[in-house]
TORKOL-937711 format. One line per field, with one value per residue (C-alpha): residue number from 0; x negated, y, z negated. Coordinates in nm, 3 decimals, always signed. Example, Ala and Ser with C-alpha at 12.3 -4.5 7.8 and 13.67 -1.06 7.14 Angstrom:
! residues 2
nr	(0;1) .
u	(-1.230;-1.367) .
v	(-0.450;-0.106) .
w	(-0.780;-0.714) .
This chain:
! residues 351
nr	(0;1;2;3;4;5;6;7;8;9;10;11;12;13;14;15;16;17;18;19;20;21;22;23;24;25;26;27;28;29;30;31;32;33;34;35;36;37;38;39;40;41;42;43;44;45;46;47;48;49;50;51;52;53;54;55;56;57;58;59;60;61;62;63;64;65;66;67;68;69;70;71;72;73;74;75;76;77;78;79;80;81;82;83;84;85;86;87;88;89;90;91;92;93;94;95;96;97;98;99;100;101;102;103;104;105;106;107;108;109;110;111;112;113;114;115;116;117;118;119;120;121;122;123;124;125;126;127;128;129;130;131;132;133;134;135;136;137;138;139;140;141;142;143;144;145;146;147;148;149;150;151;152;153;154;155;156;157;158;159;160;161;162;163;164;165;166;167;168;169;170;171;172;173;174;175;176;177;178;179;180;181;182;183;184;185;186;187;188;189;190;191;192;193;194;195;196;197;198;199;200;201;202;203;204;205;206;207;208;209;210;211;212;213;214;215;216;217;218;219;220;221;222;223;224;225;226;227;228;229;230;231;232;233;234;235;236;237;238;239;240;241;242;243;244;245;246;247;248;249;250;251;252;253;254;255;256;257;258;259;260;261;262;263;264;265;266;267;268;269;270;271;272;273;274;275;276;277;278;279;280;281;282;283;284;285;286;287;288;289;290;291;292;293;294;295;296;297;298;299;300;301;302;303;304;305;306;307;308;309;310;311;312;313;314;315;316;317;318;319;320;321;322;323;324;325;326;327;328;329;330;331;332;333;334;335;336;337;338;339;340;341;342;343;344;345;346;347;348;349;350) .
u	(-8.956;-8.569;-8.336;-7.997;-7.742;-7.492;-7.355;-7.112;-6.858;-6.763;-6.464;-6.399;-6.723;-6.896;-6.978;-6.945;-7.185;-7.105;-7.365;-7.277;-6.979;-7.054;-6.964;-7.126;-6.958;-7.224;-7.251;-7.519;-7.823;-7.685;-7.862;-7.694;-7.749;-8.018;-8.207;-8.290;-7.991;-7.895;-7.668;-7.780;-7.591;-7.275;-7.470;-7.641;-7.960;-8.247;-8.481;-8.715;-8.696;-9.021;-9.158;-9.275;-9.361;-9.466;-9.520;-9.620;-9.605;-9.402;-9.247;-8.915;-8.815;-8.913;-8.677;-8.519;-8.360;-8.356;-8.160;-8.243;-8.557;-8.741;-9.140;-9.122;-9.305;-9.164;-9.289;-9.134;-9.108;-8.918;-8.856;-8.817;-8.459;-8.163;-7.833;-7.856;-8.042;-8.064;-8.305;-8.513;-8.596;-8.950;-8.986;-8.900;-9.166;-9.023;-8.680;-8.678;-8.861;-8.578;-8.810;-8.919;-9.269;-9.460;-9.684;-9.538;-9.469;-9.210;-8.963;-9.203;-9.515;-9.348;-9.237;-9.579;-9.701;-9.500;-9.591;-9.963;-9.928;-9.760;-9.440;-9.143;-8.886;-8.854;-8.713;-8.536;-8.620;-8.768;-8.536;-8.206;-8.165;-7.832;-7.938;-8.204;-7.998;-8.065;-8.433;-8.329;-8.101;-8.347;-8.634;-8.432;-8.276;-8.631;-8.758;-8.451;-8.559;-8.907;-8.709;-8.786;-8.536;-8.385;-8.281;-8.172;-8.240;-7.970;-7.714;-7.452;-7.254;-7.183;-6.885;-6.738;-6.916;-7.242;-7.095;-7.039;-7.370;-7.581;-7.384;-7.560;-7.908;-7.862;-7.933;-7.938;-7.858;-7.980;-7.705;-7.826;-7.557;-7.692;-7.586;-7.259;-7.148;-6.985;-6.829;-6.970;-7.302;-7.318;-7.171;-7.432;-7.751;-7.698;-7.512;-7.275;-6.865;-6.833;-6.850;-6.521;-6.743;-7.014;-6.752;-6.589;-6.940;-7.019;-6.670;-6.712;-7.076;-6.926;-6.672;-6.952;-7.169;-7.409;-7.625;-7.563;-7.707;-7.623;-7.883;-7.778;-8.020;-7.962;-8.067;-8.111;-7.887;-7.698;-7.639;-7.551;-7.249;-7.138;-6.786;-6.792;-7.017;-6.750;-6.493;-6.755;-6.791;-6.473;-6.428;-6.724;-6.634;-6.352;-6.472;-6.803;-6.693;-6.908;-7.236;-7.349;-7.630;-7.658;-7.948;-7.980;-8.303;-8.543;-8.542;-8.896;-8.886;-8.985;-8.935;-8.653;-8.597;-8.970;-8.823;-8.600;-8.759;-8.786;-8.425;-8.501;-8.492;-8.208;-7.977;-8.061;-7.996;-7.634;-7.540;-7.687;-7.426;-7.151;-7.181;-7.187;-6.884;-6.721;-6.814;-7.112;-7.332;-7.626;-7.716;-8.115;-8.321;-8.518;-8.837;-8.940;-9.232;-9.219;-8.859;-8.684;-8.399;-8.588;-8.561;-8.284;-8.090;-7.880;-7.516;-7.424;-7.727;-7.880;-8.225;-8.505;-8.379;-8.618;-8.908;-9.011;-9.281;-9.245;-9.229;-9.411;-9.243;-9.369;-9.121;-8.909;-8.711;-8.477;-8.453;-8.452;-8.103;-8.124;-7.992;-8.101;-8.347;-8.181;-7.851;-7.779;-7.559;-7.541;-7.749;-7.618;-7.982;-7.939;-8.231;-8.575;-8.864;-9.089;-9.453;-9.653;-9.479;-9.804;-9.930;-9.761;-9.879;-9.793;-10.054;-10.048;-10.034;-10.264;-10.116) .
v	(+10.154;+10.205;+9.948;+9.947;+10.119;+9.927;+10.186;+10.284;+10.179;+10.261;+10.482;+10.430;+10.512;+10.683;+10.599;+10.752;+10.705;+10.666;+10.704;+11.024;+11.297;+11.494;+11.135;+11.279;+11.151;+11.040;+10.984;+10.767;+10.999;+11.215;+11.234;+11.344;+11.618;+11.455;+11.440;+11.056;+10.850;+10.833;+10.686;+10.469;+10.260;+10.259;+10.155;+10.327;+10.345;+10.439;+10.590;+10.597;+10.240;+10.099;+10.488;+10.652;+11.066;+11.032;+10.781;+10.850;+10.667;+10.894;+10.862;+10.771;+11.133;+11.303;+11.220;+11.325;+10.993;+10.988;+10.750;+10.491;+10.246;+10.575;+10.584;+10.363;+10.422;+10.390;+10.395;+10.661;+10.702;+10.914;+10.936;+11.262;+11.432;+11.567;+11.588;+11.934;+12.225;+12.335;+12.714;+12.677;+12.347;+12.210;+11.936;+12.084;+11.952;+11.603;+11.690;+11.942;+11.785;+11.622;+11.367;+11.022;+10.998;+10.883;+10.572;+10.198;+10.034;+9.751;+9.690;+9.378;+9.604;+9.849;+9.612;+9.457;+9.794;+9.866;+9.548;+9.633;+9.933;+9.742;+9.959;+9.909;+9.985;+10.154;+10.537;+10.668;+11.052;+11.390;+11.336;+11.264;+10.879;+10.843;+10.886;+10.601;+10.381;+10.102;+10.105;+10.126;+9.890;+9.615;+9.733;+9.718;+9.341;+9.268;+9.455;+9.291;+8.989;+9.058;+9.226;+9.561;+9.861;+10.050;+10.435;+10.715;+11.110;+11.236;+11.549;+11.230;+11.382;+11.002;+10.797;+10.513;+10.298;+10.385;+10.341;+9.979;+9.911;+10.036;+9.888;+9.506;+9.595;+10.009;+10.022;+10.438;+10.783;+11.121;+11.318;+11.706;+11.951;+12.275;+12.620;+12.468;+12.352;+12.661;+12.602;+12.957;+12.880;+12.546;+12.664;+12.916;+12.793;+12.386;+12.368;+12.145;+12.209;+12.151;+11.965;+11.727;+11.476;+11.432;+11.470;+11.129;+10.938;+11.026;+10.839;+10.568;+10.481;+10.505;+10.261;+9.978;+10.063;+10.216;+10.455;+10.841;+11.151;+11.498;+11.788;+12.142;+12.347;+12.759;+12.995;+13.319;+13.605;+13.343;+13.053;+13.123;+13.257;+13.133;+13.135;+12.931;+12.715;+12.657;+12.571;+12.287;+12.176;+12.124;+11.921;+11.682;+11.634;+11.471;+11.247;+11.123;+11.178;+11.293;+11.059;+11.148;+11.353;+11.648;+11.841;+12.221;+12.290;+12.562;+12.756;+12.748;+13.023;+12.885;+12.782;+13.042;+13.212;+13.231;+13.623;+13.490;+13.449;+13.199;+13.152;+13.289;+13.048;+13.244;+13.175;+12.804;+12.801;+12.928;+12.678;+12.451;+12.573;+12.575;+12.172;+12.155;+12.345;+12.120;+11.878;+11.678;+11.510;+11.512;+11.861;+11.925;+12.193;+12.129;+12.225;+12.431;+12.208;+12.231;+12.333;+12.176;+12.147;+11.882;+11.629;+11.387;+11.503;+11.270;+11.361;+11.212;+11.379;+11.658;+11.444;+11.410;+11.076;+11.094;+11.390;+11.515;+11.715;+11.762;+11.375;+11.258;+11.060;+11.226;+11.097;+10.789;+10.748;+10.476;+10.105;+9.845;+9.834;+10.258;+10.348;+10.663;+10.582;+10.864;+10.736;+10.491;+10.626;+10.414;+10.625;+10.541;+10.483;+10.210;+9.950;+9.949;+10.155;+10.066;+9.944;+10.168;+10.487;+10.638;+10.622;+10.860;+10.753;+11.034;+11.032;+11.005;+10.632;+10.660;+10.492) .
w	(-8.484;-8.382;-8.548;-8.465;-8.746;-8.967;-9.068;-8.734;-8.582;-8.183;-8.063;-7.657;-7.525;-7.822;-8.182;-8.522;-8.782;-9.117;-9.317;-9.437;-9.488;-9.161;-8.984;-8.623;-8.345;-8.033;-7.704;-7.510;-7.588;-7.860;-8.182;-8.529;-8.751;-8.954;-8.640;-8.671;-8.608;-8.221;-7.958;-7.727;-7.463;-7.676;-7.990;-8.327;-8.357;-8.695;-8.532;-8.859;-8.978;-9.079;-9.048;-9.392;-9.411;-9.773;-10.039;-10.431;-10.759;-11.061;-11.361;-11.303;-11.518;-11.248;-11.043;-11.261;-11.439;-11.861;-11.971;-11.735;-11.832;-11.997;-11.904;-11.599;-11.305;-10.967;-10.590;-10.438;-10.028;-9.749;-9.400;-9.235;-9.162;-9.375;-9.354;-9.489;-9.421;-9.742;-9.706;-10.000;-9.990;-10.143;-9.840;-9.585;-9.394;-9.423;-9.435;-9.177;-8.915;-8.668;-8.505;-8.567;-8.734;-8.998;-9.081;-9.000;-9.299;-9.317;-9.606;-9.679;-9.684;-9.891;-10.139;-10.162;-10.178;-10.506;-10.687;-10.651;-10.809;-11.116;-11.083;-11.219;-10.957;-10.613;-10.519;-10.199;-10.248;-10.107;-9.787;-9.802;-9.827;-9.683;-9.342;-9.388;-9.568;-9.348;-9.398;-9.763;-9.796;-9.653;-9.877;-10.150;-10.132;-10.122;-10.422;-10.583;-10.540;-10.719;-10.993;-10.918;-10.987;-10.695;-10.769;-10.493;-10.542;-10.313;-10.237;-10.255;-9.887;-9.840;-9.756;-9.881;-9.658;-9.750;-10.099;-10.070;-9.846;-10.117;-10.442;-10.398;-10.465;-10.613;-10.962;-11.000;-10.854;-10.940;-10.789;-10.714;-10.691;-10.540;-10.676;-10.923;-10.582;-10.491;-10.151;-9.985;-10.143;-9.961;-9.656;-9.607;-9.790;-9.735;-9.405;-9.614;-9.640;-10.002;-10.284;-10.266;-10.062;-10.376;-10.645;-10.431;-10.409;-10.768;-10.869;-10.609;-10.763;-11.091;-11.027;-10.921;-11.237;-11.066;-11.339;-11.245;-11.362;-11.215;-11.131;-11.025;-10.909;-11.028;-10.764;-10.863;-10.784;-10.494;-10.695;-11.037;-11.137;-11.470;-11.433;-11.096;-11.326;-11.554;-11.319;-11.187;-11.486;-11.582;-11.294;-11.297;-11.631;-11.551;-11.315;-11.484;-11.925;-12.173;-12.151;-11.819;-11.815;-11.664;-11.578;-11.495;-11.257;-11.192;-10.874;-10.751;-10.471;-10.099;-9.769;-9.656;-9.973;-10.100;-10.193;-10.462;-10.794;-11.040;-11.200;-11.583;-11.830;-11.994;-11.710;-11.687;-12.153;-12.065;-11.819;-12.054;-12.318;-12.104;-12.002;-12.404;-12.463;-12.175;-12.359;-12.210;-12.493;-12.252;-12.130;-11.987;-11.860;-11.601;-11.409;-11.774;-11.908;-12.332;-12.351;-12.632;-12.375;-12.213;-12.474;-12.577;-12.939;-13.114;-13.057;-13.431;-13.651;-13.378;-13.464;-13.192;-13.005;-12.708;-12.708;-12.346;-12.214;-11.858;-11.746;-12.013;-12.359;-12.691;-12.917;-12.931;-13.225;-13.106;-13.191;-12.913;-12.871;-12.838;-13.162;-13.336;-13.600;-13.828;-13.829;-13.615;-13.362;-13.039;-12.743;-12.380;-12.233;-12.011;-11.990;-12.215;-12.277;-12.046;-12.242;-11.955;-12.109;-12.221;-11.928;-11.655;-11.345;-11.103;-10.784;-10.388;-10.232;-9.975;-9.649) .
C-alpha cells in the first residue's frame, strides 16, 4: 500500500524528504536512496506502508537494549530498504532489496498481532526504520495506547524532523555505530558521509528522554583501529555521560565481506577498556555468548548486578527500585524486570 509521507516538504516543483540525513531531493517519479519513498505528482509517497518483510518475537537484549525493562519480549518487524548500503550486512535481503514487498499487515493488525503474543512492547529493526517512520509512527500511537513499549534499532542518519515525529510515542533507541564511526570507513563500507549526523540524533533523542544505548560494530582489519576508537569515544562521551551503555559487537563475516573473519574477542576486550578508561560505567561485549563482558557489574562494589548469557537473565541481584543488592548503589536501568524473564521467547511470527 503507498501512503503519502509526512515527513517532506515541497521545493518549486520537487520535494525533499526528511526522514533521514541524505534528505533526497525528487522529482515526479523519482525514488530515494532507500528505494521506498517516491515522488509522485509533486507529493511523497511510502511505498511500504502496511507491507512487512519479516516479523519475530525476541528478547528485548537482543536488540540489543539492557537497561531498559530487562527480560521483556518484544514483536519485532521490518520493511525492506536502507538508507545505507552497509557491505556486510546480516539482512541484506530485506534491507537491500529497493522495491516494495512484503505481506499486508496494517498498524491495527500489527498491534493486535503483538498483544496475542503477550509481548511487552513493539521494535522497528533489521531495516533501517527511519525510512518507514510513517508506518511506524502510526503503529506505534496505537501500541501506546494498549501500553505497549515502542523501541527503534537504527544507524540514527536522521534529522531533526524525524526526531520530533517519533518523540510522542518512542520509548527507546539502540543506536549502532559502524566501525568507531570512522568517516572513510563509512564512506566506503556504509555509503554514509559520517558520523556528525548520529552524534546530532543521539543528543536530540537525549534531550526528549528518549532511553539510548550505543552499539559499534568492530570489523576486522577495516574497522578497528584503536586509536580512531579513542577519539570516538571521547566524543560520544561527551554528548551521552557516563551511564549510557555502550556495546562493542562481533563481526560475523557475510554478505560482501564474507572473507573477513570473525573480529577476535581480544580486539572487541580492548575497546571495551578503552570506553572504561573514557569513563563509561556501562561497557558490553557483544555477539560472544558466556562472556563475563556481557553482564551488568556494579559500578560502586564491581558485584554481579545483572548476569547475561547471550539474551537470556541468569542473575539479578537488584531490588525493585534497581539498587545493587551488595551495596546499594543506585543502577540506571530504566523500567522493571519483566516477570516473563525466564522465559526467552525468541521464534518466527508466522504471517
Amino acid at each position: 500500500m503507498q501512503k503519502e509521507a509526512t515527513l517532506y516538504r515541497v521545493e518549486g516543483n520537487r520535494v525533499r524528504c526528511v526522514a533521514c540525513a541524505r534528505r533526497c531531493l525528487l522529482g515526479d517519479n523519482n525514488v530515494g536512496f532507500c528505494g521506498i519513498r517516491s515522488a509522485n505528482n509533486g507529493k511523497l509517497y511510502l511505498n511500504v506502508y502496511g507491507k512487512v518483510a519479516a516479523a519475530h518475537v525476541d528478547p528485548i537484549e537482543k536488540k540489543p537494549l539492557v537497561h531498559f525493562y530487562p527480560g521483556s519480549s518484544v514483536f519485532s518487524f521490518s520493511t525492506f530498504g536502507c538508507n545505507w548500503m552497509c557491505a556486510y550486512c546480516q539482512n541484506f535481503d530485506i534491507s537491500q532489496r529497493r522495491r516494495a514487498e512484503g505481506v499486508d499487515l496494517s498498524p491495527e493488525e500489527i498491534v493486535e498481532m503483538a498483544r496475542a503474543y503477550e509481548v511487552e512492547g513493539i521494535t522497528y529493526t533489521y531495516n533501517e526504520p527511519a525510512i518507514f517512520a510513517e508506518f511506524a509512527h502510526d503503529t506505534g500511537v496505537i501500541a501506546k495506547k494498549y501500553g505497549l513499549l515502542n523501541t527503534m534499532v537504527t544507524n540514527g542518519y536522521w534529522t531533526p524532523e524525524l526526531v520530533d515525529y517519533v518523540k510522542d510515542f518512542l520509548d527507546a533507541v539502540t543506536v549502532d555505530f559502524k566501525g568507531n564511526g570512522e568517516e572513510k570507513f563509512m564512506k566506503r563500507y556504509t555509503g554514509a558521509s559520517g558520523p556528525e549526523p548520529i552524534f546530532e540524533t543521539i543528543r536530540e533523542l537525549m534531550k526528549r528522554g528518549i532511553h539510548v544505548e550505543i552499539t559499534d560494530l568492530i570489523v576486522p582489519e577495516i574497522g578497528d583501529n584503536l586509536e580512531w576508537a579513542k577519539k570516538f569515544l571521547g566524543r560520544l562521551f561527551d554528548i551521552v555521560g557516563p551511564d549510557v551503555p555502550i556495546h562493542f559487537l562481533r563481526f560475523h563475516p557475510d554478505y560482501k565481506l564474507d572473507r573477513l573473519p570473525l573480529t577476535p574477542v581480544e580486539t572487541l576486550e580492548k575497546h571495551q577498556k578503552l570506553a572504561k578508561e573514557t569513563g563509561f560505567r556501562y561497557s558490553y561485549v557483544g555477539n560472544v555468548p558466556g562472556h563475563p563482558l556481557e553482564s551488568t557489574y556494579c559500578p560502586e562494589c564491581r558485584s554481579v548486578a545483572i548476569g547475561r548469557e547471550g539474551f537470556r537473565i541468569t542473575t539479578w541481584n537488584l531490588t525493585e527500585d534497581m539498587r545493587c543488592k551488595s551495596c546499594g548503589y543506585r543502577l540506571p536501568i530504566k523500567g522493571k524486570l519483566s516477570k516473563n524473564y525466564l522465559d526467552m521467547r525468541f521464534r518466527e511470527v508466522y504471517i
